[in-house]
ROLUM-74372 format. One record per residue (C-alpha): residue in three letters; x negated, y negated, z; chain; residue number from 0. Coordinates in nm, 2 decimals, m for minus. Layout:
// residues N
NODE   r      u      v      w c   k
NODE Ala      X      Y      Z A NUM
...
END
This chain:
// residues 189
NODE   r      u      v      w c   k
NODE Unk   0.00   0.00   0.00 A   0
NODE Unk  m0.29  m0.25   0.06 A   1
NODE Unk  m0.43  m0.16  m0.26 A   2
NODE Unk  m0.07  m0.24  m0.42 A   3
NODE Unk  m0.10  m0.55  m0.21 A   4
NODE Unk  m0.47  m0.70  m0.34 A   5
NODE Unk  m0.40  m0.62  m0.65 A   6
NODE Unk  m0.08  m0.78  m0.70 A   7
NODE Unk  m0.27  m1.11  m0.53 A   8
NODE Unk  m0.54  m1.09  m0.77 A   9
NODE Unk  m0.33  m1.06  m1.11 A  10
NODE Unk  m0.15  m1.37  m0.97 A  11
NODE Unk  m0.44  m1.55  m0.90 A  12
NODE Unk  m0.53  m1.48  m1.22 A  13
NODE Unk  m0.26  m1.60  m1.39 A  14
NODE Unk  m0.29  m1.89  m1.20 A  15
NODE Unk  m0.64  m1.92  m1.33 A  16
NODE Unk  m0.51  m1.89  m1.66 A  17
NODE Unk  m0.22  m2.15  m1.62 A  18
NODE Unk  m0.44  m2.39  m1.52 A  19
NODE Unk  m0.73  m2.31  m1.74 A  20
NODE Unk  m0.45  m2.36  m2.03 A  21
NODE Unk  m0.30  m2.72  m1.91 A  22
NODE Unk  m0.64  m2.84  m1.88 A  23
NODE Unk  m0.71  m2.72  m2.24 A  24
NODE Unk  m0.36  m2.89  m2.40 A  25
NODE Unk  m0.46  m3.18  m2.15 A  26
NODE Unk  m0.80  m3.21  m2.31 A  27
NODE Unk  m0.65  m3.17  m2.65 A  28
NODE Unk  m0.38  m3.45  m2.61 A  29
NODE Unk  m0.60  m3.70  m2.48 A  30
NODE Unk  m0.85  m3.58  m2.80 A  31
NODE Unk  m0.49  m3.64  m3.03 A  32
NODE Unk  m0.46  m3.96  m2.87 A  33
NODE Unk  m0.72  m4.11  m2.71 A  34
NODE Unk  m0.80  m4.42  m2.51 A  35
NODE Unk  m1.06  m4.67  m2.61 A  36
NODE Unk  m1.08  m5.07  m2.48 A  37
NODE Unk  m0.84  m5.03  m2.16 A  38
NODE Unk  m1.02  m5.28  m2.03 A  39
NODE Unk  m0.90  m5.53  m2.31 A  40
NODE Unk  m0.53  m5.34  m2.34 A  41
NODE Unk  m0.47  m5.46  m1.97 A  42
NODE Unk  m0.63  m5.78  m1.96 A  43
NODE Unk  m0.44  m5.86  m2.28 A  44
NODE Unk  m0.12  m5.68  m2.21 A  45
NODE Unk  m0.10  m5.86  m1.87 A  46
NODE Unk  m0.18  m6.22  m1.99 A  47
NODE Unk   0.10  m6.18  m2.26 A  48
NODE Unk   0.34  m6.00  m2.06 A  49
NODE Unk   0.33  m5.66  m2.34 A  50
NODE Unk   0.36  m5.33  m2.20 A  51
NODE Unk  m0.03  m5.18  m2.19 A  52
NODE Unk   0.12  m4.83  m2.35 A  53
NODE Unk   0.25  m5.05  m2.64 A  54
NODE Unk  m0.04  m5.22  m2.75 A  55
NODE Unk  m0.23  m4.88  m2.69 A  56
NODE Unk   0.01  m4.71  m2.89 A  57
NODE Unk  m0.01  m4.98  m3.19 A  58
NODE Unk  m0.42  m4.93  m3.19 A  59
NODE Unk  m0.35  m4.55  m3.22 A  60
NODE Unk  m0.09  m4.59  m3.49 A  61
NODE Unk  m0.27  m4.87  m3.66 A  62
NODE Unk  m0.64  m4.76  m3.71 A  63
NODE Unk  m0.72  m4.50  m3.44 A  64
NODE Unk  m0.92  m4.68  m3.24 A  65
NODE Unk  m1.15  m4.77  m3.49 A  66
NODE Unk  m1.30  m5.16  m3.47 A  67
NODE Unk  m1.42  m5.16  m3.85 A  68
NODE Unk  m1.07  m5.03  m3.98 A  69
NODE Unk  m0.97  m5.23  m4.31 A  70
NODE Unk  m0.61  m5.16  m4.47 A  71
NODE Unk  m0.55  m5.11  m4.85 A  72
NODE Unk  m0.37  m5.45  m4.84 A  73
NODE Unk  m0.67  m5.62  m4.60 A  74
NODE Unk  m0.56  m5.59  m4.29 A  75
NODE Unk  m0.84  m5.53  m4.04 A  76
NODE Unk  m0.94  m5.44  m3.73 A  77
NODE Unk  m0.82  m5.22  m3.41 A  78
NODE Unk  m0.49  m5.39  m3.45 A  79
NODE Unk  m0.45  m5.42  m3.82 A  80
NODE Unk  m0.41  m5.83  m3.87 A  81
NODE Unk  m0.39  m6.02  m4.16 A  82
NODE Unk  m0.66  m6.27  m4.18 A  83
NODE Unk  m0.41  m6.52  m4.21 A  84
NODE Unk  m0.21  m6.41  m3.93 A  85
NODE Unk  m0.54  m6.38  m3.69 A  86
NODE Unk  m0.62  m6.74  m3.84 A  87
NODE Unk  m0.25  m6.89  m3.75 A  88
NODE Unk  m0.24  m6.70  m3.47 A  89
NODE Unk  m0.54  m6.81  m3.33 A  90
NODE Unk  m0.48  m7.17  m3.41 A  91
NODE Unk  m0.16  m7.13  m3.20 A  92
NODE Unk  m0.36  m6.99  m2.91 A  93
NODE Unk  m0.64  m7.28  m2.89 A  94
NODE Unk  m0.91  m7.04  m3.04 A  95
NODE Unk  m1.12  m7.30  m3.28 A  96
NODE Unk  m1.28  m7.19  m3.61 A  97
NODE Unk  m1.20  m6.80  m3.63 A  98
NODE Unk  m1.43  m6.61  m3.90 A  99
NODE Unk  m1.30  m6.31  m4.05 A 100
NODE Unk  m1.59  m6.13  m3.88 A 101
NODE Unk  m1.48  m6.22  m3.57 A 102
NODE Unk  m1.16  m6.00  m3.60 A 103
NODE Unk  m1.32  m5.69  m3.61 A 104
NODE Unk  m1.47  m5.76  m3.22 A 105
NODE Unk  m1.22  m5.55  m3.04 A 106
NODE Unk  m1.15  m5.85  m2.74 A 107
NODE Unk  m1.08  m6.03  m2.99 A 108
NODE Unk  m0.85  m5.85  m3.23 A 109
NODE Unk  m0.64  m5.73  m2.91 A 110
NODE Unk  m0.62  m6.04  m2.74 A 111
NODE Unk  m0.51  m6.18  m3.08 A 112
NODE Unk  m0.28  m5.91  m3.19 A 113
NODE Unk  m0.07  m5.87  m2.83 A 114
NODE Unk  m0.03  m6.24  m2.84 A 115
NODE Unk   0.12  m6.20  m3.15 A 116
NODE Unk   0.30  m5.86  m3.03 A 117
NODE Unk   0.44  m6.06  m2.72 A 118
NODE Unk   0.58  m6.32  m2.94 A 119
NODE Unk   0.73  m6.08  m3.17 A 120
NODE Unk   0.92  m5.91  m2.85 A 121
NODE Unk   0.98  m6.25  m2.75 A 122
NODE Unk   1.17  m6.37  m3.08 A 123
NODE Unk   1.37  m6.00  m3.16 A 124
NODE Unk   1.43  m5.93  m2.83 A 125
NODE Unk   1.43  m5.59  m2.94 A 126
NODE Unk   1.09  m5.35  m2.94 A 127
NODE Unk   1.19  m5.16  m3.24 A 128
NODE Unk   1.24  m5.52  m3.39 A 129
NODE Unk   0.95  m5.63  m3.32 A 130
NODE Unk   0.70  m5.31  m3.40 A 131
NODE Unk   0.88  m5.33  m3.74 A 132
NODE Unk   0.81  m5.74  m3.81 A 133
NODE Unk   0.45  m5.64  m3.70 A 134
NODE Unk   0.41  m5.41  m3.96 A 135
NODE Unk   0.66  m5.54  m4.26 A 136
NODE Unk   0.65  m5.90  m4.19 A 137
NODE Unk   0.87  m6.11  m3.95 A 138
NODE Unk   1.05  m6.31  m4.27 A 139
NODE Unk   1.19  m5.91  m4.36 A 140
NODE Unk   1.31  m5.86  m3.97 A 141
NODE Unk   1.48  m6.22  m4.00 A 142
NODE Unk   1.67  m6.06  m4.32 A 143
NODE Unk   1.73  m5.83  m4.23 A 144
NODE Unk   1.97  m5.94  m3.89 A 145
NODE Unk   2.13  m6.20  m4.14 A 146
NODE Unk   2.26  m5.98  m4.36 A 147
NODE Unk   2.35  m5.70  m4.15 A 148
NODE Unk   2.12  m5.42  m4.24 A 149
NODE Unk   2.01  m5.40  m3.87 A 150
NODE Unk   2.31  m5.24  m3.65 A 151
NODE Unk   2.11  m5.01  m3.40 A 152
NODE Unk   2.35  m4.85  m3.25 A 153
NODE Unk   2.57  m4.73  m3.66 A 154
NODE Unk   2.19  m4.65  m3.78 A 155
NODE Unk   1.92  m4.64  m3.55 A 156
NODE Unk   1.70  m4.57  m3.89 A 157
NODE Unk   1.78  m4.93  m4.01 A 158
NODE Unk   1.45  m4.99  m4.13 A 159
NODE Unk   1.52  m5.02  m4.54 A 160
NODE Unk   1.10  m5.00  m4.58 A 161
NODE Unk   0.98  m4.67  m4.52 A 162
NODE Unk   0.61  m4.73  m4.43 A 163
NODE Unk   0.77  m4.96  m4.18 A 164
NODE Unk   1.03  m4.69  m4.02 A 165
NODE Unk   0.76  m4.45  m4.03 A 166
NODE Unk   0.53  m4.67  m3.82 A 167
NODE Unk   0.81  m4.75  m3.57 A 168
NODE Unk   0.80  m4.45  m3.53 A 169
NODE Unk   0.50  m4.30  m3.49 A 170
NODE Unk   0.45  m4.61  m3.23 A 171
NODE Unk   0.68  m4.49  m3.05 A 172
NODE Unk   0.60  m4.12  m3.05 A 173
NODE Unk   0.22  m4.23  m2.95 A 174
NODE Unk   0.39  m4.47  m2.67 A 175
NODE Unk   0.53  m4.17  m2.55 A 176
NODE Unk   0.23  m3.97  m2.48 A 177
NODE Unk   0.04  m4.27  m2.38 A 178
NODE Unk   0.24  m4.28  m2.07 A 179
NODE Unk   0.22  m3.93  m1.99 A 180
NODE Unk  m0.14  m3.91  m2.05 A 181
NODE Unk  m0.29  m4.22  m1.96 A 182
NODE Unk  m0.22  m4.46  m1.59 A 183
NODE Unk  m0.30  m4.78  m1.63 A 184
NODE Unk  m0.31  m5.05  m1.30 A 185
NODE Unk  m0.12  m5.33  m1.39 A 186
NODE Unk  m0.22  m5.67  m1.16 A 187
NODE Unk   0.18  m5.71  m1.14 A 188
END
């Protein structure tokens, strides 16, 4: 019977082993699926503007990965994907003199620049979805959008008539997901 006993103990413990041995793998491979680079600059940045951290995380991932050199098809550049001439207005409207191009693939820079922007996209829509979608087709499309009724939520929560836009909303949002699960950041408020 004690035999029965330690035996019974040890397959346990070794499917406890195993369990754990397994979460730590999926852990390792979710965090490699969606990784966490410049938190430093995500909080600062995210608290200054009032943007959930997770958010602008997510729109890094979903934009270029992480990746400070990234350049779009259509010019868009850095960790955040801005238009020169958006990180040019932009930073006019934030007191920031005299912005080269260069300058926009420093990561404190392109996220400070592009939650600003974020926060004043959330800001005017009042709506996340909104907003992700006039940060990736263009606020003047959003604004159309609502005038002439192709936006109703809650009828067609796939509203988005550009499909590079809907994709992105969602994939920022799927990313947003695991960035919470994954990932705690300490927020100052």
């Amino acid at each position: 019977m004690e035999r029965f006993t330690t035996r019974n103990i040890a397959i346990v413990v070794l499917i406890l082993v195993g369990l754990f041995s397994l979460y730590s793998n999926v852990l390792w491979f979710l965090r490699y699926l969606y990784p966490l680079k410049y938190g430093e600059y995500i909080l600062r940045y995210a608290d200054e503007y009032g943007v959930d951290p997770y958010l602008v995380a997510a729109v890094i991932k979903v934009e270029s990965n992480f990746s400070p050199e990234a350049v779009s098809p259509k010019g868009a550049m850095g960790l955040m994907q801005i238009m020169p001439d958006t990180a040019r207005w932009a930073a006019e409207q934030m007191g920031i003199e005299n912005l080269k191009a260069e300058e926009i693939f420093n990561p404190e820079v392109n996220i400070r620049i592009g939650t600003w922007y974020l926060a004043g996209l959330i800001e005017e829509f009042k709506d996340t979805d909104l907003a992700l979608a006039a940060y990736n087709g263009g606020r003047g499309n959003v604004r159309e959008w609502i005038k002439s009724g192709i936006f109703d939520k809650k009828k067609n929560p796939n509203f988005i008539p550009f499909e590079e836009t809907r994709r992105f909303v969602q994939k920022v949002k799927k990313a947003y997901f695991w960035y919470r699960k994954l990932y705690e950041f300490k927020t100052k408020s």
